[in-house]
C-alpha positions as CSV (number, residue, x, y, z in Angstrom):
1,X,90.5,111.3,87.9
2,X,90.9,108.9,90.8
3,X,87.2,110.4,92.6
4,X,84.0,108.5,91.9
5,X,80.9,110.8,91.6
6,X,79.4,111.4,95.7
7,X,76.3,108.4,95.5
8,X,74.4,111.2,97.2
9,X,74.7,114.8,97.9
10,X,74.3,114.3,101.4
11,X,76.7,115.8,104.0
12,X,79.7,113.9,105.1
13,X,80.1,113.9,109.0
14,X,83.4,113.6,110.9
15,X,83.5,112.4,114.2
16,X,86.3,111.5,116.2
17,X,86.6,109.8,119.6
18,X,82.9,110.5,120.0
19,X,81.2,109.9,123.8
20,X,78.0,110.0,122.1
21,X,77.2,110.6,118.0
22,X,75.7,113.9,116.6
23,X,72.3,114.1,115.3
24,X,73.6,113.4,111.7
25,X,74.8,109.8,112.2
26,X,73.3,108.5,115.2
27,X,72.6,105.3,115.8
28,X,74.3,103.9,112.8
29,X,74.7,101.3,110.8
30,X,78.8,101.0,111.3
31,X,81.0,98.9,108.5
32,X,84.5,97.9,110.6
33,X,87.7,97.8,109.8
34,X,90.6,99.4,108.6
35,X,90.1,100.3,104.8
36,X,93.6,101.3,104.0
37,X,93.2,102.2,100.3
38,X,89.5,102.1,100.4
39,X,90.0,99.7,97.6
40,X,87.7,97.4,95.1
41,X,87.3,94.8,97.6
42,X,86.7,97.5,100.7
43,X,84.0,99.0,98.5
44,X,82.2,95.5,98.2
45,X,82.1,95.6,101.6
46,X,80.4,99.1,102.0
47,X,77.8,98.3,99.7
48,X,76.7,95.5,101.3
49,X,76.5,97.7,104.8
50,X,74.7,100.4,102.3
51,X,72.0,97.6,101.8
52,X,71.6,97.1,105.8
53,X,71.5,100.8,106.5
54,X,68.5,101.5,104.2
55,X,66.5,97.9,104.9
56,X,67.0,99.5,108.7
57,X,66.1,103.3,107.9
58,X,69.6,104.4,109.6
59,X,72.6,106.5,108.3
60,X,75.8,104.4,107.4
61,X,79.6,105.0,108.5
62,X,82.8,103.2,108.6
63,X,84.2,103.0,112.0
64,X,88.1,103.3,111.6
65,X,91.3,103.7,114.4
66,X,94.1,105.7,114.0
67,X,96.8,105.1,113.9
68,X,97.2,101.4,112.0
69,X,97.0,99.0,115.1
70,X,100.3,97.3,112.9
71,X,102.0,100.8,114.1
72,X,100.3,101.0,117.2
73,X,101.8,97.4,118.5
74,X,105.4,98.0,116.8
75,X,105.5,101.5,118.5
76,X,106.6,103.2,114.9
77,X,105.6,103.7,111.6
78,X,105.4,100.6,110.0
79,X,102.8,100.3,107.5
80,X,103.1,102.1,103.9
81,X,99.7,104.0,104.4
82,X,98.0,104.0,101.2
83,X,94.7,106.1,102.5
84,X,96.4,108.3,105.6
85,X,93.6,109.8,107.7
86,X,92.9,112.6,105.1
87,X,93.4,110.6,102.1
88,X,90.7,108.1,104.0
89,X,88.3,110.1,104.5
90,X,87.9,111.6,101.2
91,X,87.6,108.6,99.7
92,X,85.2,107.3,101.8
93,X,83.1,110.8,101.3
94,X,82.7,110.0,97.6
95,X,81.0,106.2,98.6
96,X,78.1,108.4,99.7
97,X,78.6,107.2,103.1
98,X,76.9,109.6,105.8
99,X,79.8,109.7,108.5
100,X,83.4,108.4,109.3
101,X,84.0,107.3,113.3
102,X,87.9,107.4,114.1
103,X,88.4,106.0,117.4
104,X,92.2,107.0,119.0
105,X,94.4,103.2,119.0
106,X,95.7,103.9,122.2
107,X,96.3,101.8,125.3
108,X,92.3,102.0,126.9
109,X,91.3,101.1,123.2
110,X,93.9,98.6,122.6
111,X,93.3,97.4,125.7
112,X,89.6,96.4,125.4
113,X,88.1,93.3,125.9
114,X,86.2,91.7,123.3
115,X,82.8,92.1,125.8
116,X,84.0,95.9,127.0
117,X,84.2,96.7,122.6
118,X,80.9,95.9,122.7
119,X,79.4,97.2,125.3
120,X,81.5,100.3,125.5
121,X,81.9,101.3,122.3
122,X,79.4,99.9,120.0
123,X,76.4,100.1,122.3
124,X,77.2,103.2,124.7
125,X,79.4,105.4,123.0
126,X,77.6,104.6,119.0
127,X,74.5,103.3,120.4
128,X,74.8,101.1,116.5
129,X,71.7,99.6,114.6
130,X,74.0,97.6,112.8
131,X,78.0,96.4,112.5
132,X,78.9,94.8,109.2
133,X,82.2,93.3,109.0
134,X,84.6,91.2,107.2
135,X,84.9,87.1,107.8
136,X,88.1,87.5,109.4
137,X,87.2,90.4,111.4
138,X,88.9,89.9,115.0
139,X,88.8,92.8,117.7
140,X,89.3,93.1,121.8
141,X,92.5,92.7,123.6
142,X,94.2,89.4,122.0
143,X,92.2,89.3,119.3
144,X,89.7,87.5,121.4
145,X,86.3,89.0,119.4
146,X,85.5,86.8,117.1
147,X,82.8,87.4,114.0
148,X,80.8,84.6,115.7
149,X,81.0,86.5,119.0
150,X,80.3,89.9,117.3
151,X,77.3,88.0,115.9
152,X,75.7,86.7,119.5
153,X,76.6,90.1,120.9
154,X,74.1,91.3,118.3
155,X,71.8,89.0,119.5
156,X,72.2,89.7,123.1
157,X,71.8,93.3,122.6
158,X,69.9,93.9,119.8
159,X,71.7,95.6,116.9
160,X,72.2,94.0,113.8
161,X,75.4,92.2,112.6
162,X,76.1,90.8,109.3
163,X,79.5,88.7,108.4
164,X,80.5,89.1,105.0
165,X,81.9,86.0,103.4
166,X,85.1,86.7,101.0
167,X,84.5,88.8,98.0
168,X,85.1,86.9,95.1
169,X,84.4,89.4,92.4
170,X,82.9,93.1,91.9
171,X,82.0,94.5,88.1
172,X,85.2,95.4,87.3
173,X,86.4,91.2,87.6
174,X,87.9,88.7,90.0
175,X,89.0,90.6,93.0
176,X,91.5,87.5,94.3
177,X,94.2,89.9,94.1
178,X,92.7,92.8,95.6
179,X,94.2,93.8,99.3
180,X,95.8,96.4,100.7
181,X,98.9,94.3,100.7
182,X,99.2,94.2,96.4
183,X,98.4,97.5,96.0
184,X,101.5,98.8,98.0
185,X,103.8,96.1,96.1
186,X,102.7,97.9,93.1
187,X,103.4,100.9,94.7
188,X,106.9,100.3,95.6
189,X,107.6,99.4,92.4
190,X,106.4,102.3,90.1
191,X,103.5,100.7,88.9
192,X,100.5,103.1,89.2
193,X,98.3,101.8,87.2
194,X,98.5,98.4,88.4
195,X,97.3,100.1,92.3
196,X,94.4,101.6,90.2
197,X,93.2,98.4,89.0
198,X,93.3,97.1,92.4
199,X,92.2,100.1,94.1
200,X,89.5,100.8,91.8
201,X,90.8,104.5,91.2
202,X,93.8,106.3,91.0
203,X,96.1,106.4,94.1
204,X,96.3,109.8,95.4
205,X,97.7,111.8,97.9
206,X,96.5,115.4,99.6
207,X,98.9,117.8,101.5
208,X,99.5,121.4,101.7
209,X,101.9,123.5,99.4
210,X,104.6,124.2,101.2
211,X,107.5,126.6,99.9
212,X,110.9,124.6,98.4
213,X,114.4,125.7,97.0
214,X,112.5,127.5,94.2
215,X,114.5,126.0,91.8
216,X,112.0,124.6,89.4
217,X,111.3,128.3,89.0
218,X,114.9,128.8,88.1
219,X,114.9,126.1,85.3
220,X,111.6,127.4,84.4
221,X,108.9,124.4,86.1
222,X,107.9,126.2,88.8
223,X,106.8,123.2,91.3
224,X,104.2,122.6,94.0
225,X,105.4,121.1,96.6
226,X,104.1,118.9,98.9
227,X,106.0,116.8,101.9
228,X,103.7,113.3,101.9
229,X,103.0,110.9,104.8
230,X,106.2,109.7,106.2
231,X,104.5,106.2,105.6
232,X,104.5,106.8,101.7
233,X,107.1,104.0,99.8
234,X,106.0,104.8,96.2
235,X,108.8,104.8,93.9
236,X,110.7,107.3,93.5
237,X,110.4,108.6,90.1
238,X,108.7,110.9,87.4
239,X,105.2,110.7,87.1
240,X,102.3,111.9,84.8
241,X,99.5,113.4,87.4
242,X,96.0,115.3,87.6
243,X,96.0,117.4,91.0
244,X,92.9,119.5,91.9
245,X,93.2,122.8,93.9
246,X,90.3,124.9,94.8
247,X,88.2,122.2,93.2
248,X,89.3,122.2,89.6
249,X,91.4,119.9,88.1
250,X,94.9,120.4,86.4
251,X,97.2,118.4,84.6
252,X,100.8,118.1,85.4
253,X,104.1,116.2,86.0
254,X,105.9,115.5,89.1
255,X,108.8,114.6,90.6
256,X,108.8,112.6,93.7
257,X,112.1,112.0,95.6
258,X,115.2,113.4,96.8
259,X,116.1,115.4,93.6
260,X,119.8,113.5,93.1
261,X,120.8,116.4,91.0
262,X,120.8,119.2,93.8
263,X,121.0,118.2,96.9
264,X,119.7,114.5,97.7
265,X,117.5,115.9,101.0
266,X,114.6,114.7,102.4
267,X,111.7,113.2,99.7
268,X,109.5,116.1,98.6
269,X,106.7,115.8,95.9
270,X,107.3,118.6,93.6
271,X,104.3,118.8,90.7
272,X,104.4,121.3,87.8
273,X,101.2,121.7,87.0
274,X,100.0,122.9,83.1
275,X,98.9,125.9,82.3
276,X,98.4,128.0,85.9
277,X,99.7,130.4,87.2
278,X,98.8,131.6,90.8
279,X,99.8,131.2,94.8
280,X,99.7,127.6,96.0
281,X,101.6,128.1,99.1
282,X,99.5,126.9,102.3
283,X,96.3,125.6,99.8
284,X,95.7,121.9,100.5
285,X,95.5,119.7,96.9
286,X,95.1,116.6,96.0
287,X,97.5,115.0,93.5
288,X,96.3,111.4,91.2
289,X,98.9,109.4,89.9
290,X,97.8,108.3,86.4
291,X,101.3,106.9,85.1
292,X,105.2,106.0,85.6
293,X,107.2,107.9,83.2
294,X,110.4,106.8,84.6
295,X,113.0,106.8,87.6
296,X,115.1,109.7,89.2
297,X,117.8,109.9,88.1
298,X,121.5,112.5,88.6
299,X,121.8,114.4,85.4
300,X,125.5,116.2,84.6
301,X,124.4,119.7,85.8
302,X,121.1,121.8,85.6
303,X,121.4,121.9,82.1
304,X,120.9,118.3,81.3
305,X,117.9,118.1,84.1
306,X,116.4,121.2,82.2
307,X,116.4,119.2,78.7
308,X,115.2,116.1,80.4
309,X,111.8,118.0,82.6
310,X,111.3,119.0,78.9
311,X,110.9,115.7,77.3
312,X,108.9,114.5,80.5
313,X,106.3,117.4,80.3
314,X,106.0,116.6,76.3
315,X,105.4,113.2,77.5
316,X,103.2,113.6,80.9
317,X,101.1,115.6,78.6
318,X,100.4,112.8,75.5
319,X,99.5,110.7,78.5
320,X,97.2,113.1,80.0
321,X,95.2,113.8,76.5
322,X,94.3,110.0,75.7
């Protein structure tokens, strides 16, 4: 499955556009940055803010903005989200972290100087014990923060800060190719199992089931459907997949595209899942890509689909049981 086992069974706290932090997290030990993907090299970073957080005695979070600053500045959607807001935060939750901070990229953040960050959101609004961040970490209007000023801030005002040098390697190898950047090039193309090695888990997606055409229940597949982050530029294609609803996981295969054969509409992720029977409509799931089985294609009538959803559920499932 793509999860990693919670580090702790601690509660998770949520907290977004705080003035001042609940109970739970406050006065934190904060790891900045974006961590789309919440990847191998992301998770290096986290552990290293772990260590801070218990040589200080404080709770540890990742402080995020929403949306991307890349979409912010271009005024659309231009980023292929790999971890959209949801998708983040669960992630993040199984790290054994004690609390996500989203902070709104809008024009008063956005428009920050590198001193007013500081003193307006790391010191007044999160009142932090720590920041941890990545060598290359830049912040403030113009990109004027600097990991060197983040550092004499620190100093100045007496929270810790810790620059982390690039991460050349985590147990899993050499983690030179591992940013967000390769992990969506591998998603463009297909290639699933590629974004796992990078990401360290399966990519995933979570959504609510919403009702479709019905016509998988026609041909005998009836489908889950799910309508993904307009972001999302995986391949179009068949897919073998584990999706968990009400906490339990399933097998299945899905479809994700614009179903050439019916009616070409708007991209829908429609997953057949193994063995169940029940109402999905309005549950929220998550859904693991574990492999490529191959593209989408326009078959000669429902017919031809039919046999062909039968040889990719013969083969989603040998997939599934190795």
């Amino acid at each position: 499955m793509n999860s990693e086992a919670n580090v702790t069974a601690r509660p998770f706290t949520i907290v977004r556009d705080p003035q001042n932090l609940p109970e739970a997290i406050r006065a934190p030990v904060v790891a900045i940055g974006n961590f789309d993907g919440v990847h191998r090299g992301h998770k290096a970073v986290i552990a290293q803010a772990r260590a801070l957080a218990i040589r200080l005695g404080r709770p540890l979070a990742v402080l995020t903005f929403e949306p991307h600053p890349a979409d912010y500045f271009a005024g659309k959607s231009v980023v292929f989200r790999l971890t959209p807001e949801s998708a983040k935060a669960r992630a993040l939750e199984r790290l054994g972290l004690d609390g996500l901070i989203v902070f709104s990229f809008d024009p008063a953040v956005a428009g920050l100087s590198a001193d007013d960050f500081v003193n307006e959101i790391l010191m007044r609004r999160l009142g932090v014990a720590g920041v941890v961040a990545g060598y290359d970490f830049h912040f403030g209007k113009g990109r004027t923060g600097s990991p060197e000023f983040l550092r004499e801030a620190g100093e100045r005002c007496g929270f810790a800060v810790e620059i982390i040098g690039k991460i050349m390697a985590d147990a899993d190898g050499s983690l030179e190719a591992v940013h967000s950047g390769n992990a969506r090039k591998a998603l463009l193309e297909g290639d699933v199992a590629r974004a796992r090695a990078l990401l360290g888990h399966d990519y995933f997606v979570t959504g609510q089931v919403v009702h479709g055409q019905k016509l998988g229940r026609t041909l005998g597949f009836p489908t889950a459907n799910l309508v993904l982050d307009p972001s999302c530029q995986l391949r179009h294609g068949i897919y073998a997949v584990r999706i968990v609803i009400d906490g339990v996981t399933h097998k299945g295969v899905a479809s994700w595209g614009r179903r050439p054969t019916v009616d070409n509409g708007r991209p829908l992720l429609e997953i057949f899942v193994f063995d169940f029977s029940g109402d999905l409509y309005g549950k929220e799931v998550e859904v693991a890509f574990v492999e490529w089985i191959r593209g989408e294609e326009k078959f000669d009538g429902l017919d031809a689909l039919k046999a062909r959803i039968d040889l990719d559920v013969v083969e989603a499932k040998s997939i599934l049981a190795r």
